[in-house]
N, CA, C and O atoms as a GROMACS GRO file, in nm:
protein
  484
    1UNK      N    1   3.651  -8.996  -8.764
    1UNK     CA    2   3.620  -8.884  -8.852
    1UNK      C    3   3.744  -8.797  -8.874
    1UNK      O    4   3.789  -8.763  -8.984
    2UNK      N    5   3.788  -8.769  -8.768
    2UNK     CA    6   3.911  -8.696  -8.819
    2UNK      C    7   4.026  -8.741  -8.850
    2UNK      O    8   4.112  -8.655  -8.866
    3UNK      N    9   4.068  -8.896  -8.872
    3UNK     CA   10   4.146  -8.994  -8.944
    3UNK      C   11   4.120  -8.935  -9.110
    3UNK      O   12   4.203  -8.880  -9.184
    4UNK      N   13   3.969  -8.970  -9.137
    4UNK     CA   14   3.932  -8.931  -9.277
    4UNK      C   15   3.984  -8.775  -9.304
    4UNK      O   16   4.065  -8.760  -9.396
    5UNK      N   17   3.945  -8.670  -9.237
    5UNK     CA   18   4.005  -8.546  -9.279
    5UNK      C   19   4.119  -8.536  -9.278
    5UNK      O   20   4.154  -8.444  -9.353
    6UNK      N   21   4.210  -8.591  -9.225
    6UNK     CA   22   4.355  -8.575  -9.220
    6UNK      C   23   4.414  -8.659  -9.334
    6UNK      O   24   4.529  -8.640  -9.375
    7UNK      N   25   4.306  -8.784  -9.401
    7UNK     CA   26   4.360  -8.824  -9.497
    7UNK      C   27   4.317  -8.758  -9.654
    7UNK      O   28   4.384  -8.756  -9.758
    8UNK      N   29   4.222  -8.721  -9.634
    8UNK     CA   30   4.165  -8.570  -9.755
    8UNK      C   31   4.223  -8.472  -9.761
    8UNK      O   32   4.224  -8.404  -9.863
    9UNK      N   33   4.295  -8.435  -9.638
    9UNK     CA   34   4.388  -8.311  -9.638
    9UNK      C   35   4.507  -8.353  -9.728
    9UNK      O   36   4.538  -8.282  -9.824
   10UNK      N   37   4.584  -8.483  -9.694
   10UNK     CA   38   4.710  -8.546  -9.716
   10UNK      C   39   4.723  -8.517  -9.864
   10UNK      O   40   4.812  -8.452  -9.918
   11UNK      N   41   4.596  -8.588  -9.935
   11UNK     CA   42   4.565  -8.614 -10.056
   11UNK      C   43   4.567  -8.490 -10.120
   11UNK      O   44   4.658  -8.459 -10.196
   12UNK      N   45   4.457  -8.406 -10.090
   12UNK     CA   46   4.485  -8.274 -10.156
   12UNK      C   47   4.623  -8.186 -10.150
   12UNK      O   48   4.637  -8.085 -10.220
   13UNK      N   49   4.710  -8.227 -10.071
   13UNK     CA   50   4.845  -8.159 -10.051
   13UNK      C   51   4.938  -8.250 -10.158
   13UNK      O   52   4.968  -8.177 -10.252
   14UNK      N   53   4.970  -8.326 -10.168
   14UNK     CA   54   4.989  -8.420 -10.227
   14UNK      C   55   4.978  -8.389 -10.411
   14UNK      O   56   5.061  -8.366 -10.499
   15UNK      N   57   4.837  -8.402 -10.406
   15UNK     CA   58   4.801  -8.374 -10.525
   15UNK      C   59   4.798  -8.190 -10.559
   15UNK      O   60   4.777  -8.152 -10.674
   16UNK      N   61   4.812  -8.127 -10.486
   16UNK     CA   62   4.896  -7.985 -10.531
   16UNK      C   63   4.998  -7.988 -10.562
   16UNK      O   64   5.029  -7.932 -10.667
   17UNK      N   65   5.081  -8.045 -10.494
   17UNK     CA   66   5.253  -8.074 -10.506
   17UNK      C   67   5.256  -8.107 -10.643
   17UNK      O   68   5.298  -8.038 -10.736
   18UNK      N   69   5.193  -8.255 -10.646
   18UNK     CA   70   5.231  -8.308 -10.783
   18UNK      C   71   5.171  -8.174 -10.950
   18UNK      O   72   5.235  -8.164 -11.054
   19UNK      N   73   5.048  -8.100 -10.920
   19UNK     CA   74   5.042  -7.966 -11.017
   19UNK      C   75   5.115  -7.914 -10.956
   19UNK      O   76   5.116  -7.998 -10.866
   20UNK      N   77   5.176  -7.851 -10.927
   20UNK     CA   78   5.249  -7.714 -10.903
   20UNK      C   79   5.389  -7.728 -10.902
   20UNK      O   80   5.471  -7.666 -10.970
   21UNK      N   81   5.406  -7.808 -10.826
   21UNK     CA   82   5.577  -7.850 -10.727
   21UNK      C   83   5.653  -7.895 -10.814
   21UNK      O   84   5.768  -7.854 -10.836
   22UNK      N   85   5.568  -8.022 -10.896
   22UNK     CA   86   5.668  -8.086 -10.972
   22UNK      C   87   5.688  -8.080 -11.123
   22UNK      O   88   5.758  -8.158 -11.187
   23UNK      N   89   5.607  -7.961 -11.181
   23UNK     CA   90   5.604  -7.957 -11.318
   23UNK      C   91   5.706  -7.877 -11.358
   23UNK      O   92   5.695  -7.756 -11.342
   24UNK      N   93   5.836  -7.940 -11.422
   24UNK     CA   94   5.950  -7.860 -11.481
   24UNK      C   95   5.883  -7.742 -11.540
   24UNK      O   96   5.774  -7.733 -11.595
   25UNK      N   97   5.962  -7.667 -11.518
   25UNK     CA   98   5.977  -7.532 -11.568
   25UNK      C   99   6.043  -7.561 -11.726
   25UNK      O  100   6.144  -7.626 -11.753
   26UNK      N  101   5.937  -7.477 -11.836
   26UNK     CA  102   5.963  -7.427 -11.987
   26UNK      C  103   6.111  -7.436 -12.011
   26UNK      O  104   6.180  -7.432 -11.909
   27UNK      N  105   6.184  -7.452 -12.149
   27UNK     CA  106   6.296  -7.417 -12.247
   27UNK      C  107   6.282  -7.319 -12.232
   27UNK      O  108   6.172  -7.287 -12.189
   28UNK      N  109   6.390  -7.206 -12.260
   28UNK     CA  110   6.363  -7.106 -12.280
   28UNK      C  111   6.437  -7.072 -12.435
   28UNK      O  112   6.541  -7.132 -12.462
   29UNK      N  113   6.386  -6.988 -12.521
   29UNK     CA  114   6.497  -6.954 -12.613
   29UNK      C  115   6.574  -6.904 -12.596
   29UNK      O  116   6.574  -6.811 -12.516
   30UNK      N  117   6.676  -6.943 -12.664
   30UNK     CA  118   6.833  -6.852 -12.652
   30UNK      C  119   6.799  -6.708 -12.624
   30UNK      O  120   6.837  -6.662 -12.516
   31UNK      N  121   6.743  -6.643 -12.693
   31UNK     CA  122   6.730  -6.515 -12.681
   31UNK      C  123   6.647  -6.447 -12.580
   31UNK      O  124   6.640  -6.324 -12.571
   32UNK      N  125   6.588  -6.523 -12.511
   32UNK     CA  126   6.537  -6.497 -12.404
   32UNK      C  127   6.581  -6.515 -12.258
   32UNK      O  128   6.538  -6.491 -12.145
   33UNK      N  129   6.672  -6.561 -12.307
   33UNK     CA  130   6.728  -6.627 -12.112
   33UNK      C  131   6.758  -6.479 -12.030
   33UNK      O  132   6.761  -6.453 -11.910
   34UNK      N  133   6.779  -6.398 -12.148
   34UNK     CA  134   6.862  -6.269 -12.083
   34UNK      C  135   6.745  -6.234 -11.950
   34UNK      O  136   6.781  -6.195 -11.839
   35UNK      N  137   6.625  -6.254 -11.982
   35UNK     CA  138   6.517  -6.215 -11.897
   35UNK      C  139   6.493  -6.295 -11.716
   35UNK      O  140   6.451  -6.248 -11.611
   36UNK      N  141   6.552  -6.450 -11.760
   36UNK     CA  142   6.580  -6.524 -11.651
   36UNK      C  143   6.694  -6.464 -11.558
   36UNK      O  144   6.692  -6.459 -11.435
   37UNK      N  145   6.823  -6.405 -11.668
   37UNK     CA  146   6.868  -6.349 -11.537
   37UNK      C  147   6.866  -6.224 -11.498
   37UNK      O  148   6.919  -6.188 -11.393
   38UNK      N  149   6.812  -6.152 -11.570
   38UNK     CA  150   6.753  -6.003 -11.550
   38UNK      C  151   6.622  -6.018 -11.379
   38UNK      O  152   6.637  -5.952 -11.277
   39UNK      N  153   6.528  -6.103 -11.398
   39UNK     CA  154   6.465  -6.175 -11.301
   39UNK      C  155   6.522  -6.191 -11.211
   39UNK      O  156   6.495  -6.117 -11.116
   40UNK      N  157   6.639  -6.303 -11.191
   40UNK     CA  158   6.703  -6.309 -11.080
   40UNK      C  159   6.768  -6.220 -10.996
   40UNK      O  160   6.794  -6.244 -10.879
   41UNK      N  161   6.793  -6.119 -11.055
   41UNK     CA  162   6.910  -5.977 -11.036
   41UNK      C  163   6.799  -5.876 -10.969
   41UNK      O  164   6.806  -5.833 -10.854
   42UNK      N  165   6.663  -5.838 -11.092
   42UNK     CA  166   6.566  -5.807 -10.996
   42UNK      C  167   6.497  -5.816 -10.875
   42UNK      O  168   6.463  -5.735 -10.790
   43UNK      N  169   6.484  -5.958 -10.893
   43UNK     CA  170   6.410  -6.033 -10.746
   43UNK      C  171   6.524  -6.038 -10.636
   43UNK      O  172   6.500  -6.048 -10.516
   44UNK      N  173   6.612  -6.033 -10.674
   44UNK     CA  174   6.676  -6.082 -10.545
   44UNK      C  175   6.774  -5.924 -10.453
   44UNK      O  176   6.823  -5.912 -10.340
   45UNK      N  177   6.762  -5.829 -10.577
   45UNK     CA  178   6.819  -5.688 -10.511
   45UNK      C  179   6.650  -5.635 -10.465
   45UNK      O  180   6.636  -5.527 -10.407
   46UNK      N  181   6.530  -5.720 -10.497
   46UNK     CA  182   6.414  -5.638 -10.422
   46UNK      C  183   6.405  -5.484 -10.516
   46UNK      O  184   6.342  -5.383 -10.486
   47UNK      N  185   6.481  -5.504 -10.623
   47UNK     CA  186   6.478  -5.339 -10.707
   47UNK      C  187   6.353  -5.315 -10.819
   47UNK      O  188   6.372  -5.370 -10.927
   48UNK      N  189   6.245  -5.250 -10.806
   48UNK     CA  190   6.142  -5.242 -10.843
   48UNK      C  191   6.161  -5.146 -10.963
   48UNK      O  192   6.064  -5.113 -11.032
   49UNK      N  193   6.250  -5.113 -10.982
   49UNK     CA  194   6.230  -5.031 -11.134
   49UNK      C  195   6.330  -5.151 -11.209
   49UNK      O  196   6.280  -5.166 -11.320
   50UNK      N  197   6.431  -5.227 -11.198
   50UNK     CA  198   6.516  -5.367 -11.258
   50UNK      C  199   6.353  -5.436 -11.321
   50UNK      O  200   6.316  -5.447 -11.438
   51UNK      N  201   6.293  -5.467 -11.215
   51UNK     CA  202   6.161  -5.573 -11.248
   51UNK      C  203   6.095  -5.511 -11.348
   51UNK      O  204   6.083  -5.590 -11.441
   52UNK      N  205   6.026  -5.358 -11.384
   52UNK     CA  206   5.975  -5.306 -11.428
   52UNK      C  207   6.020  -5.258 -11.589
   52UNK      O  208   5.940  -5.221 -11.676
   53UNK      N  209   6.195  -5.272 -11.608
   53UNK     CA  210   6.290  -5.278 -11.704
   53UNK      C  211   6.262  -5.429 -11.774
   53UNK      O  212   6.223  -5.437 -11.891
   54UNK      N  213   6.282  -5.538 -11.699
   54UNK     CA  214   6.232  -5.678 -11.729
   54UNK      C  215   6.094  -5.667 -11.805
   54UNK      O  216   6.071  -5.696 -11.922
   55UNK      N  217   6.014  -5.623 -11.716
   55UNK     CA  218   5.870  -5.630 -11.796
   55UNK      C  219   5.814  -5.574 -11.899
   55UNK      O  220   5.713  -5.612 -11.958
   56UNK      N  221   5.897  -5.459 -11.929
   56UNK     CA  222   5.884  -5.425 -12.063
   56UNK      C  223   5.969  -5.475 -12.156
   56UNK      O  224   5.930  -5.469 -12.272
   57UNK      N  225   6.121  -5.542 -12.124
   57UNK     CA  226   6.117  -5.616 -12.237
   57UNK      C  227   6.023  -5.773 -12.255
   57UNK      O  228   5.984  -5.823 -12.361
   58UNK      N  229   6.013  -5.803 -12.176
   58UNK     CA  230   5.895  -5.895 -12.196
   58UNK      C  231   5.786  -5.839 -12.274
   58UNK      O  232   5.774  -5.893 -12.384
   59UNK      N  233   5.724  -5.771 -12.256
   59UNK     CA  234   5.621  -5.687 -12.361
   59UNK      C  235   5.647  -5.690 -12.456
   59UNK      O  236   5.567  -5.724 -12.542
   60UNK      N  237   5.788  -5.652 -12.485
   60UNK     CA  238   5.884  -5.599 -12.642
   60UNK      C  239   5.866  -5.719 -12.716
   60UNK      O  240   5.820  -5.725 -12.830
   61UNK      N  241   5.906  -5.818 -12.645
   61UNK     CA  242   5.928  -5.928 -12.712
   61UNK      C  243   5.816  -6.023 -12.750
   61UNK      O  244   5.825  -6.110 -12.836
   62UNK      N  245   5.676  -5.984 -12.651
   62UNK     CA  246   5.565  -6.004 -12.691
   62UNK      C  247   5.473  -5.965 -12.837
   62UNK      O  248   5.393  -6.021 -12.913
   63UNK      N  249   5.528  -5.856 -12.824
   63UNK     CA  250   5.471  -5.717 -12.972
   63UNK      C  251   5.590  -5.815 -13.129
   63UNK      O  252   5.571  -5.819 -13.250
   64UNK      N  253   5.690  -5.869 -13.050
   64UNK     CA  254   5.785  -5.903 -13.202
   64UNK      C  255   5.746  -6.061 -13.229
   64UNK      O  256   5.784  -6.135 -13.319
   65UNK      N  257   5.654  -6.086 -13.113
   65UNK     CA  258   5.646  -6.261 -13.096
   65UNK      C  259   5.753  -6.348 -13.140
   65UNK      O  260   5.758  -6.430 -13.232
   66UNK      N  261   5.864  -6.299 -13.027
   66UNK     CA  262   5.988  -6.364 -12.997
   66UNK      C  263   6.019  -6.458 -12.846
   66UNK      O  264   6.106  -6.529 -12.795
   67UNK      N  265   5.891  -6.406 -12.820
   67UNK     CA  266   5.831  -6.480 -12.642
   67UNK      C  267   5.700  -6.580 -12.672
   67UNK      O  268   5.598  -6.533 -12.723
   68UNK      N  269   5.708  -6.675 -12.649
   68UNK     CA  270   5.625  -6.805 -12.675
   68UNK      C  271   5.529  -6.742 -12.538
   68UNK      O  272   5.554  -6.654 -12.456
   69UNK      N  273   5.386  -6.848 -12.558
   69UNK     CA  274   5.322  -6.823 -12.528
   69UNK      C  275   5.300  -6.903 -12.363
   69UNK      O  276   5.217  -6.901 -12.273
   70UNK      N  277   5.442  -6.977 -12.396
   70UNK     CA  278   5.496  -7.054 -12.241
   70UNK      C  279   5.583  -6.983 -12.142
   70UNK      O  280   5.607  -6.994 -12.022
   71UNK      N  281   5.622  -6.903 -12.246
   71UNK     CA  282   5.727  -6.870 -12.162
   71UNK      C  283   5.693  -6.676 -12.098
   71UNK      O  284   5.756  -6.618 -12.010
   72UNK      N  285   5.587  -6.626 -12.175
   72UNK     CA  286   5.506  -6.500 -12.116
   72UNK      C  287   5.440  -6.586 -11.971
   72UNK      O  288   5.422  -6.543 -11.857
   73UNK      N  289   5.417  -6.706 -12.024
   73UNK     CA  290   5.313  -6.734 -11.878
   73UNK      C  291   5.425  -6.736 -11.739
   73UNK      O  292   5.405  -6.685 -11.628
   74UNK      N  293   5.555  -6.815 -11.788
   74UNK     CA  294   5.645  -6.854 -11.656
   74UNK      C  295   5.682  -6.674 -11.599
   74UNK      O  296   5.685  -6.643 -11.480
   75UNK      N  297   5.710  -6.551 -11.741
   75UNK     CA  298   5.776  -6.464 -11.710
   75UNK      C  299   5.692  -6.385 -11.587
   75UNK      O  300   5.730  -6.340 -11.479
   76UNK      N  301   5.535  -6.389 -11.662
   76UNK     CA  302   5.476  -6.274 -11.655
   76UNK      C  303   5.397  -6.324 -11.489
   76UNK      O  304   5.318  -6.249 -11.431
   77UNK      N  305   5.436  -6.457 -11.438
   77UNK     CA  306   5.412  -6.491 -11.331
   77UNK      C  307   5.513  -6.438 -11.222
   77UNK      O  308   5.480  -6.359 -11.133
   78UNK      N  309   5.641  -6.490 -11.240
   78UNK     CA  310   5.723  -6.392 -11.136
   78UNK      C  311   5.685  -6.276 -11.123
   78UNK      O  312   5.634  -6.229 -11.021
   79UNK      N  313   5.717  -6.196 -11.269
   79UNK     CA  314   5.656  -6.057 -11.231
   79UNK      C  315   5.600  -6.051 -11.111
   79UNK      O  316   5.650  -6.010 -11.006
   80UNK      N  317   5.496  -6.093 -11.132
   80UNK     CA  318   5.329  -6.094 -11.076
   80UNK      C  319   5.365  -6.087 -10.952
   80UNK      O  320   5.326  -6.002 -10.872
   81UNK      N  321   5.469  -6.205 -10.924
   81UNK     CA  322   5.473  -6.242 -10.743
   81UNK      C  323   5.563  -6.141 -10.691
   81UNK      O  324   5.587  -6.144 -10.570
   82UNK      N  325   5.623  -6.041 -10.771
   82UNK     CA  326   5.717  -5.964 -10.703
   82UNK      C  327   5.694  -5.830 -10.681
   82UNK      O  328   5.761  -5.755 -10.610
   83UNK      N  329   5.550  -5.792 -10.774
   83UNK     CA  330   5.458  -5.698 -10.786
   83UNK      C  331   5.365  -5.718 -10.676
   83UNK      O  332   5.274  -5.636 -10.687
   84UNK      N  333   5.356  -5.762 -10.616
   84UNK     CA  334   5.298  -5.870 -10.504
   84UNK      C  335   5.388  -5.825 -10.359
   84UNK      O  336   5.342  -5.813 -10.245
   85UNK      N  337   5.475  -5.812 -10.386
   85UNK     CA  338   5.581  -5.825 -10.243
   85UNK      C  339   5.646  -5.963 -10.242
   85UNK      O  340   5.759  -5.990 -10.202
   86UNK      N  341   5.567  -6.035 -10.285
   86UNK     CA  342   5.644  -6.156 -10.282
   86UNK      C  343   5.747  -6.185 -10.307
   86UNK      O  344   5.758  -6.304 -10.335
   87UNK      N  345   5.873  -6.106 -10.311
   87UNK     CA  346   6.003  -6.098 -10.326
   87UNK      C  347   6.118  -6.240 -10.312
   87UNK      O  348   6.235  -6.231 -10.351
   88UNK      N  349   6.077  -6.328 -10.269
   88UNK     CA  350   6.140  -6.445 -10.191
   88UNK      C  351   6.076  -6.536 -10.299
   88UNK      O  352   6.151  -6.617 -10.353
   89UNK      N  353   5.946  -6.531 -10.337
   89UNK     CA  354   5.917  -6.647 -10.388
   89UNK      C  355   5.940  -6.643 -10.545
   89UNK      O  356   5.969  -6.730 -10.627
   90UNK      N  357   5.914  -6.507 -10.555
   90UNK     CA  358   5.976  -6.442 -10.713
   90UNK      C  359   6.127  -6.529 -10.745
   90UNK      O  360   6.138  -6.604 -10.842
   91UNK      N  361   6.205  -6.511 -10.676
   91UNK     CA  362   6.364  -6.519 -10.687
   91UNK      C  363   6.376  -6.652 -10.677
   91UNK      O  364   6.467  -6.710 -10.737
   92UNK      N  365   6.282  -6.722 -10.596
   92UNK     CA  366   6.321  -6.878 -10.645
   92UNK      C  367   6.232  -6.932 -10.741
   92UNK      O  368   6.262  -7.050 -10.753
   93UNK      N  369   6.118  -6.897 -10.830
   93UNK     CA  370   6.049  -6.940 -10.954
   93UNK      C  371   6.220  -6.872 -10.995
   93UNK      O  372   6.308  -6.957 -10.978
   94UNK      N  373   6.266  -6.747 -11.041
   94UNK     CA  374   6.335  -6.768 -11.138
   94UNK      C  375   6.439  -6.825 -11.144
   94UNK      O  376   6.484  -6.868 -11.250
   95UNK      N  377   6.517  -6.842 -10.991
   95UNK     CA  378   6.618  -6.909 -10.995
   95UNK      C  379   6.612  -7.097 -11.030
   95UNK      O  380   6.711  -7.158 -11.072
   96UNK      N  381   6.497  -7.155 -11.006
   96UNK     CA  382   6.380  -7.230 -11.030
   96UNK      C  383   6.373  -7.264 -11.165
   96UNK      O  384   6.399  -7.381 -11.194
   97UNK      N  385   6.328  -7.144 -11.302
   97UNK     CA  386   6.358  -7.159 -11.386
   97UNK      C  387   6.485  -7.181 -11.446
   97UNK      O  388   6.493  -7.268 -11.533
   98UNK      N  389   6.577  -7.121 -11.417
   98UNK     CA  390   6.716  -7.053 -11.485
   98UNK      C  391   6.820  -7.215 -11.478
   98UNK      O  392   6.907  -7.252 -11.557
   99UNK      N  393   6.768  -7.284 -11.354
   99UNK     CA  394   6.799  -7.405 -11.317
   99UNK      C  395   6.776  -7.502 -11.435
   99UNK      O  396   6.865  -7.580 -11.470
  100UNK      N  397   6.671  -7.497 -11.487
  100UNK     CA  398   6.600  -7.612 -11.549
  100UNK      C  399   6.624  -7.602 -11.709
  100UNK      O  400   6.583  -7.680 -11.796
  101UNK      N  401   6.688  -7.504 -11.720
  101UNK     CA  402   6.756  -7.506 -11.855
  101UNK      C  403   6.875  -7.544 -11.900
  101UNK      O  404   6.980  -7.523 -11.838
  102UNK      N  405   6.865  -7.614 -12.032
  102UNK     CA  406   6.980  -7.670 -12.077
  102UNK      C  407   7.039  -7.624 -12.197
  102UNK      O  408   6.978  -7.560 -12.283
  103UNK      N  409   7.191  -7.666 -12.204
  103UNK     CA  410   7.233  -7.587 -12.278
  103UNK      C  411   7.206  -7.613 -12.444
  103UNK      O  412   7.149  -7.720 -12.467
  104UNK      N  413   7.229  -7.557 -12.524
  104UNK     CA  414   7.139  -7.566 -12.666
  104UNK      C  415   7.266  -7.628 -12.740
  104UNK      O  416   7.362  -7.666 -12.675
  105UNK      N  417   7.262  -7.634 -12.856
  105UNK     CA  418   7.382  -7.704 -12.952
  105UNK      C  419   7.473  -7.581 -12.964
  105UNK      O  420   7.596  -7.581 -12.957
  106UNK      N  421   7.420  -7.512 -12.976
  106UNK     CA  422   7.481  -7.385 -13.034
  106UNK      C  423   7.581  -7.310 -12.875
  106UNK      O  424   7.672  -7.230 -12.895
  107UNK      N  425   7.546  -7.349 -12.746
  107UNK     CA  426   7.572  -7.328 -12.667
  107UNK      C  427   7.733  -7.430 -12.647
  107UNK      O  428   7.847  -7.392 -12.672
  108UNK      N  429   7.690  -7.555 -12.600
  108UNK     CA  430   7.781  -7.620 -12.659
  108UNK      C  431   7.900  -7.589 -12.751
  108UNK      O  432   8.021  -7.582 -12.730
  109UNK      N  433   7.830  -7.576 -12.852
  109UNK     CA  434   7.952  -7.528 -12.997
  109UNK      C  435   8.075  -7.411 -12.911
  109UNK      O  436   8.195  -7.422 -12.888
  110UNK      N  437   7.980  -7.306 -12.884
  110UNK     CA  438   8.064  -7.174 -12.806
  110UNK      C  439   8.173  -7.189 -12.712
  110UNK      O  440   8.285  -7.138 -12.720
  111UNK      N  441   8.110  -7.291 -12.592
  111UNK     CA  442   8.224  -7.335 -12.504
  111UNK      C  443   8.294  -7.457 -12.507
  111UNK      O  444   8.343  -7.500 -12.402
  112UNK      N  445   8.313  -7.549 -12.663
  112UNK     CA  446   8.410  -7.619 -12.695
  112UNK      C  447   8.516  -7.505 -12.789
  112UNK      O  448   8.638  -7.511 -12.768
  113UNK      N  449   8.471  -7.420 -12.874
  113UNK     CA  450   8.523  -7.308 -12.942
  113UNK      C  451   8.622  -7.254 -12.822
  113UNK      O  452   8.744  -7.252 -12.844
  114UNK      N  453   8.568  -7.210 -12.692
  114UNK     CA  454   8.650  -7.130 -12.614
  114UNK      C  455   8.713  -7.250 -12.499
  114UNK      O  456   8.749  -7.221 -12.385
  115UNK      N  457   8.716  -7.330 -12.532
  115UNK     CA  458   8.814  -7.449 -12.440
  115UNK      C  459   8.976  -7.446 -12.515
  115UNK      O  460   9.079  -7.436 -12.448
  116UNK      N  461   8.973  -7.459 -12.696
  116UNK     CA  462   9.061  -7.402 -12.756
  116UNK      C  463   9.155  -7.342 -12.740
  116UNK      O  464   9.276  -7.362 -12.738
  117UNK      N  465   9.044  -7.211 -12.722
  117UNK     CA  466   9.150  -7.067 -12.718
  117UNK      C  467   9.236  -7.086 -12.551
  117UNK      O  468   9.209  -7.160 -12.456
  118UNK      N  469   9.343  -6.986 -12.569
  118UNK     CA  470   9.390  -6.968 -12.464
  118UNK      C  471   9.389  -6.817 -12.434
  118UNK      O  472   9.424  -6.735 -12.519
  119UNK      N  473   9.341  -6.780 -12.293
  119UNK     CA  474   9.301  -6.622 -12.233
  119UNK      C  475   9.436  -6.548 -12.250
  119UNK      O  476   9.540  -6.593 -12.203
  120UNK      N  477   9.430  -6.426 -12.321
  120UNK     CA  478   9.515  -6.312 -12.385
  120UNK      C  479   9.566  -6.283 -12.213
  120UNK      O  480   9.501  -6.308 -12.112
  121UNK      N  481   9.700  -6.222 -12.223
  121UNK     CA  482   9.778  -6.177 -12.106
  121UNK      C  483   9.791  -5.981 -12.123
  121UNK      O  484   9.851  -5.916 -12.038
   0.00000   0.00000   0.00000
């Protein structure tokens, strides 16, 4: 009997991992990343008015619907966990997110543009 519970346990851990653990984290738009590292800077100085600066531009950008309806869910979840105390787990969803983004064409374009140039003395 307790072979079987330990293998129902396994399974259900398992199968959390695979929802939770392993589902990449959202694109973000260009114009939004500022919030990923605004997040990180928040969560990780533990500074509760930074987080609270974050969350209203999240709002802002909610009211101009310039924030997808994926990416309020990833934001408005850290929040959540750091509003929470959860300070530790906040900072790695965003560092978590901030990870999983790639760079855009237009990103690209910028830092072949500045491979070019050479830094002013």
């Amino acid at each position: 009997m307790k072979s079987i519970q330990c293998f129902a346990w396994g399974l259900v851990t398992v199968a959390g991992l695979l929802v939770t653990g392993c589902a990449k984290p959202p694109q973000v738009s260009q114009g939004n990343r500022k919030l990923i590292d605004g997040l990180r800077t928040a969560t990780s100085a533990r500074e509760t008015s930074w987080l609270e600066a974050c969350a209203e531009l999240l709002e802002e950008g909610k009211r101009k619907r310039t924030v997808s309806d994926v990416e309020d869910q990833e934001f408005s979840a850290i929040i959540a966990l750091a509003r929470e105390g959860k300070w530790e787990q906040a900072e790695a969803e965003a560092i978590r997110l901030g990870k999983a983004q790639k760079p855009t064409p237009d990103d690209v374009a910028r830092l072949e543009a500045a491979q070019g140039r050479k830094p002013e003395k």
